[in-house]
C-alpha positions as CSV (number, residue, x, y, z in Angstrom):
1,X,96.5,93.1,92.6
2,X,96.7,96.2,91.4
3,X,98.3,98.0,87.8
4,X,101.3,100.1,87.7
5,X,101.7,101.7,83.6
6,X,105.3,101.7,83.3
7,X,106.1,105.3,82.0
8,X,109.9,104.3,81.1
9,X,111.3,105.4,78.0
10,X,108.6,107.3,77.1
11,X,108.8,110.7,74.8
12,X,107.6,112.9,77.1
13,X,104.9,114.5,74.9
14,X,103.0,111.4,75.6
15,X,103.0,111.1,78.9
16,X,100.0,113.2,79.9
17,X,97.6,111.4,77.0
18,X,98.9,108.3,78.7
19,X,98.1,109.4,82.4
20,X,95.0,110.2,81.6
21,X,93.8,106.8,79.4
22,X,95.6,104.6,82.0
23,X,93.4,106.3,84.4
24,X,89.5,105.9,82.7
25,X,90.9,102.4,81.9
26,X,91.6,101.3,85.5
27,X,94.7,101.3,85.8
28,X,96.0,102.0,90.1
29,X,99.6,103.8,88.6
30,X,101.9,105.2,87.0
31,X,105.7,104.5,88.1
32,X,108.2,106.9,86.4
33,X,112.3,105.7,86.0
34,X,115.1,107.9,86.7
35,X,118.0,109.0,84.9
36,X,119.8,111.9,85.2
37,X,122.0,111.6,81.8
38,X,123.9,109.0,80.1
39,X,127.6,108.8,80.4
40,X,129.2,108.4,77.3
41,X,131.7,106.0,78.6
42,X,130.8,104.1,81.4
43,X,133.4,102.1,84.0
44,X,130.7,99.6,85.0
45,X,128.8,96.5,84.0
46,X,124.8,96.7,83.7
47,X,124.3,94.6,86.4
48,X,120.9,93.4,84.8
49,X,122.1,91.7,81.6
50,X,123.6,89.3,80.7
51,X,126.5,90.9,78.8
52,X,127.0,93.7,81.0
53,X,125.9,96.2,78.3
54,X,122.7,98.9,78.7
55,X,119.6,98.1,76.9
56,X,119.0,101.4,75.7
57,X,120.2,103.9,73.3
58,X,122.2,107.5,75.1
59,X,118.9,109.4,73.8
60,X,116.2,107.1,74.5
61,X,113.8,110.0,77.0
62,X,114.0,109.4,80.2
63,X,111.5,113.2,81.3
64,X,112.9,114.3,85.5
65,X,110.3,112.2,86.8
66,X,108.9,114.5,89.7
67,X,108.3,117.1,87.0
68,X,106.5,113.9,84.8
69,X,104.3,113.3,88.3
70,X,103.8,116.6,88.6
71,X,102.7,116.8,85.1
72,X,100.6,114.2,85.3
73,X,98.6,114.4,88.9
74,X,97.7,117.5,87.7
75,X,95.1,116.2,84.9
76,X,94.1,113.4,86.7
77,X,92.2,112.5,89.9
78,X,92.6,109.0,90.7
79,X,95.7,107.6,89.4
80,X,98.5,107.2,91.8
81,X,102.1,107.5,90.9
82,X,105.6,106.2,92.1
83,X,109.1,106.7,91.3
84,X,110.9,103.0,89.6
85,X,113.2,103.9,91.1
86,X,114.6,107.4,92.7
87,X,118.6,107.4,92.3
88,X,118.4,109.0,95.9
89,X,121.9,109.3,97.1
90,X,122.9,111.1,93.8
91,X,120.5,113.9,95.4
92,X,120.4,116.1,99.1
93,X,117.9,114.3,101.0
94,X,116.4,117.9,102.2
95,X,115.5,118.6,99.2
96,X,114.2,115.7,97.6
97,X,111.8,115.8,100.9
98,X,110.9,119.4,100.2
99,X,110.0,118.2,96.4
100,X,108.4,114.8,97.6
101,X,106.2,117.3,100.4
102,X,104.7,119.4,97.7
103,X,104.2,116.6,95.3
104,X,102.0,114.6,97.3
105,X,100.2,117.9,98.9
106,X,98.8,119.0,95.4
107,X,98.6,115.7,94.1
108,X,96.0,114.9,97.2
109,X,98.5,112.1,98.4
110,X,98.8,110.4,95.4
111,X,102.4,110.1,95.2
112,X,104.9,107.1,96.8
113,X,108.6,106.8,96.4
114,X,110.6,104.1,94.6
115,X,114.4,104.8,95.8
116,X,117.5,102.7,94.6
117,X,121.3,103.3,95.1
118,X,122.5,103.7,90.9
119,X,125.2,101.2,89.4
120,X,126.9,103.8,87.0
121,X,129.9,105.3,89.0
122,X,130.2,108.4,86.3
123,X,126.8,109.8,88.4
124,X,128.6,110.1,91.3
125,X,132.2,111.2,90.3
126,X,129.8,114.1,87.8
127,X,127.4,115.1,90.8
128,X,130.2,115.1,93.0
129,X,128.2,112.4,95.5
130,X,130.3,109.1,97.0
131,X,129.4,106.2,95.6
132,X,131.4,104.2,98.3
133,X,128.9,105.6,100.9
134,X,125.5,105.3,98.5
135,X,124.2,102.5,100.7
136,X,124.6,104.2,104.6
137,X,123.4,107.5,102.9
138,X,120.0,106.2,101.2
139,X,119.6,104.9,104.6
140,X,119.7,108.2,106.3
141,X,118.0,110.3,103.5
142,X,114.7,107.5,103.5
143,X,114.7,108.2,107.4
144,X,114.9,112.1,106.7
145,X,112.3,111.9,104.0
146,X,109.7,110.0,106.4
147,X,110.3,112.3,108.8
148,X,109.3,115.0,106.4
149,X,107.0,113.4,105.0
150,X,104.8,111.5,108.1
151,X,101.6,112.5,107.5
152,X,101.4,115.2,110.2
153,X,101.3,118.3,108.1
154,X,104.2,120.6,108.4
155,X,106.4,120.0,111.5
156,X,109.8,120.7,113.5
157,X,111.7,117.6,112.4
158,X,116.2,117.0,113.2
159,X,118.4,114.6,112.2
160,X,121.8,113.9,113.4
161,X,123.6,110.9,111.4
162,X,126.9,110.3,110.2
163,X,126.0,111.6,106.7
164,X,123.3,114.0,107.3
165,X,123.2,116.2,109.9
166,X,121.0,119.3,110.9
167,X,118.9,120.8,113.6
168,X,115.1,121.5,114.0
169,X,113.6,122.9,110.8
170,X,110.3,122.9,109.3
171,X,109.1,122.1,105.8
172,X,105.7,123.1,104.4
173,X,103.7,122.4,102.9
174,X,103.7,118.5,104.4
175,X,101.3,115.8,103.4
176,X,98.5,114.2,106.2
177,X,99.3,111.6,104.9
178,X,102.7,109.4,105.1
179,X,104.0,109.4,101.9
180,X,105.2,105.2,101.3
181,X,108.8,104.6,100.2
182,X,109.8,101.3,98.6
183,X,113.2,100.1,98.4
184,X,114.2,98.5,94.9
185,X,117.5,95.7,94.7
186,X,117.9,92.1,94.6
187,X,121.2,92.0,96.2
188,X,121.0,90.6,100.1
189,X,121.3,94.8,101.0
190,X,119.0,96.0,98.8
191,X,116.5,93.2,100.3
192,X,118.0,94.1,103.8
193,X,116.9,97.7,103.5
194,X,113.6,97.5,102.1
195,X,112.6,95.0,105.1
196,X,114.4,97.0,107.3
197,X,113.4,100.7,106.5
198,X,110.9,100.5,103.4
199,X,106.8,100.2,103.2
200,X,107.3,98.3,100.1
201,X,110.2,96.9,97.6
202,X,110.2,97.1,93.7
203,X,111.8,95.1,91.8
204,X,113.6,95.7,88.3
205,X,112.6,94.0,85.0
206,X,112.7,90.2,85.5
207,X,111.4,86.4,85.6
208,X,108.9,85.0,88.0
209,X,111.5,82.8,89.1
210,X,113.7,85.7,90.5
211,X,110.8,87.3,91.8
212,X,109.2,84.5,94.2
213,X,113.0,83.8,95.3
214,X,113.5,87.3,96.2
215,X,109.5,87.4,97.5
216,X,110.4,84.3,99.8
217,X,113.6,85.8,100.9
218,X,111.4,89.2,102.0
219,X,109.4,87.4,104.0
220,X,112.2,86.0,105.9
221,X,113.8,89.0,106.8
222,X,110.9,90.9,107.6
223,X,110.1,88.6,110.5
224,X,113.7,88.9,111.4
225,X,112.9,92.6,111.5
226,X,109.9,92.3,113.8
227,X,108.0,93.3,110.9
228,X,105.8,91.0,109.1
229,X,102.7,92.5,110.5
230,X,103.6,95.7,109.2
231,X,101.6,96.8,105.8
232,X,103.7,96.3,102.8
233,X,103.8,96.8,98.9
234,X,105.7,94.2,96.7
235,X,106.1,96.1,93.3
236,X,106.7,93.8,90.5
237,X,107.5,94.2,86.9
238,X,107.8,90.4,85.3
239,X,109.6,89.3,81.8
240,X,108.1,86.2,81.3
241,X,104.3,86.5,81.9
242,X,101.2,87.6,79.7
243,X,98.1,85.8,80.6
244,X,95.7,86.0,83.3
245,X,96.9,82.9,84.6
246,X,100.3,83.8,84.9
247,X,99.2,87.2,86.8
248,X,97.2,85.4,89.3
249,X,100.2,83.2,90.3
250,X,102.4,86.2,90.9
251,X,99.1,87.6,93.0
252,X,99.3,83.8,95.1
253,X,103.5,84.2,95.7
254,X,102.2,87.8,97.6
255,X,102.2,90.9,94.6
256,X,100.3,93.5,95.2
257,X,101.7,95.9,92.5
258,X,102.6,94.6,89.0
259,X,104.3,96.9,86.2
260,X,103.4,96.5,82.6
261,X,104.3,97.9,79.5
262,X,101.2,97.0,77.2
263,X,102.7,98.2,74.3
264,X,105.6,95.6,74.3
265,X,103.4,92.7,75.2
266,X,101.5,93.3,71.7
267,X,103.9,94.3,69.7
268,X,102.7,97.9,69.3
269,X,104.3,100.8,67.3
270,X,106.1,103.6,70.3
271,X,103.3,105.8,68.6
272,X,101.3,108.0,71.3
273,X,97.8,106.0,69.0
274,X,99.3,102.8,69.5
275,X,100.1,103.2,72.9
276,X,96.7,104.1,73.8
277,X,95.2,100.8,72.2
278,X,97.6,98.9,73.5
279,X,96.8,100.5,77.8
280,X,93.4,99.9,76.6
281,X,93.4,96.7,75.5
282,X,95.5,95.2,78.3
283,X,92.7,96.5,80.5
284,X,90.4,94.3,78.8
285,X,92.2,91.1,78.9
286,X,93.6,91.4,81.7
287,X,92.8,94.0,84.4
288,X,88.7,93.6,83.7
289,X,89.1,89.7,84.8
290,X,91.2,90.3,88.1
């Protein structure tokens, strides 16, 4: 299994300190959240509690996180890093492609994709997107962003959809190499599409239970698919385990990528020096014995 740092609400002065501890302790990521602002009134339920209510304060940081990556890749060499997850039909799939592109060309292809759809309809009514086609749309703008992004180096790529729609054009720079896109969302879509269209799926803050039920579900539509030989990442971030043992049985129900926030697990001040300990000492009780 491998070790994803999660870099979410995170003052972004402490990001690249982070980066590069999380990277001499060996650590496989870093998977940077997304949030464009914060509505001060909002029409919509958080779907991920219980009372419907956000989790977080308006001015809790949440840093652009392709400028974080960018940031980041540039003072490390090893460490990989991921979007958790990409609001990607609040943007134009063109040029989140042309950003993804360049990120993973100077980052030496160290760079994959989380994407999700965004609950909060304020995003959409404020961007000027439609949130009644978010779904269709993220399917069209992953398609356009792996056509960018194949691993081919620069080349003449169209797309003619119902949402998107343009002739041959090039985009370089290009990676060599294809740049992976996981889908997040436990809903039956948001499962749909990532064993439909993604290379992996990531899932939001939450038990085992819900994870090896949605795990189980995967598996079954990806052999619906045709597509249960096909390599693919299942990007975890679990509530209710801290011990070895409890990481090895997320390994057996088929992780391969497990988020952590080390500082929360121990109680640690959201000071940059207690941060630090905290990455480091996670890697010695946990990440040295797997």
């Amino acid at each position: 299994m491998k070790w994803a740092l999660s870099g979410a609400m995170i003052d972004a002065g402490q990001l690249i300190e982070l980066a590069k501890v999380a990277e001499d302790a060996g650590y496989h990521s870093v998977a940077m959240p997304d949030s464009v602002f914060y509505p001060e009134h909002v029409s919509a339920d958080y779907p991920y509690t219980s009372d419907g209510k956000r989790m977080w304060r308006p001015e809790v940081p949440m840093p652009d996180p392709f400028i974080a990556i960018a940031a980041m890749s540039s003072v490390t060499r090893r460490l990989r890093f991921s979007t958790n997850v990409l609001k990607l039909p609040l943007r134009d799939p063109l040029l989140t492609a042309k950003q993804i592109a360049t990120m993973a060309v100077m980052s030496v292809n160290r760079v994959a994709i989380g994407v999700g759809l965004s609950w909060i309809p304020e995003e959409f009514t404020f961007t000027r997107t439609d949130m009644r086609t978010r779904g269709a749309r993220t399917d069209e703008a992953v398609e356009i962003i792996k056509a960018v992004c194949a691993g081919r180096g620069p080349e003449w790529v169209e797309y003619h959809g119902r949402h998107y729609d343009f002739d041959r054009l090039m985009i370089s720079p290009a990676p060599d190499t294809p740049v992976p896109i996981y889908v997040g969302g436990h809903t039956e879509p948001g499962l749909k599409r990532a064993a439909r269209l993604g290379d992996g799926w990531i899932s939001v803050n939450t038990t085992v239970t819900q994870l090896t039920d949605a795990i189980r579900r995967l598996t079954e539509l990806r052999a619906d698919y045709g597509r249960s030989d096909v390599p693919f990442e299942i990007d975890v971030a679990p509530t209710d385990v801290s011990g070895v043992d409890g990481y090895r049985e997320l390994e057996r129900a088929g992780v391969t990528i497990c988020r952590v926030v080390p500082w929360r697990l121990y109680g640690a001040e959201p000071t940059l020096p207690a941060r630090i300990d905290a990455v480091r000492r996670f890697a010695d009780e946990v990440i040295a014995k797997f």
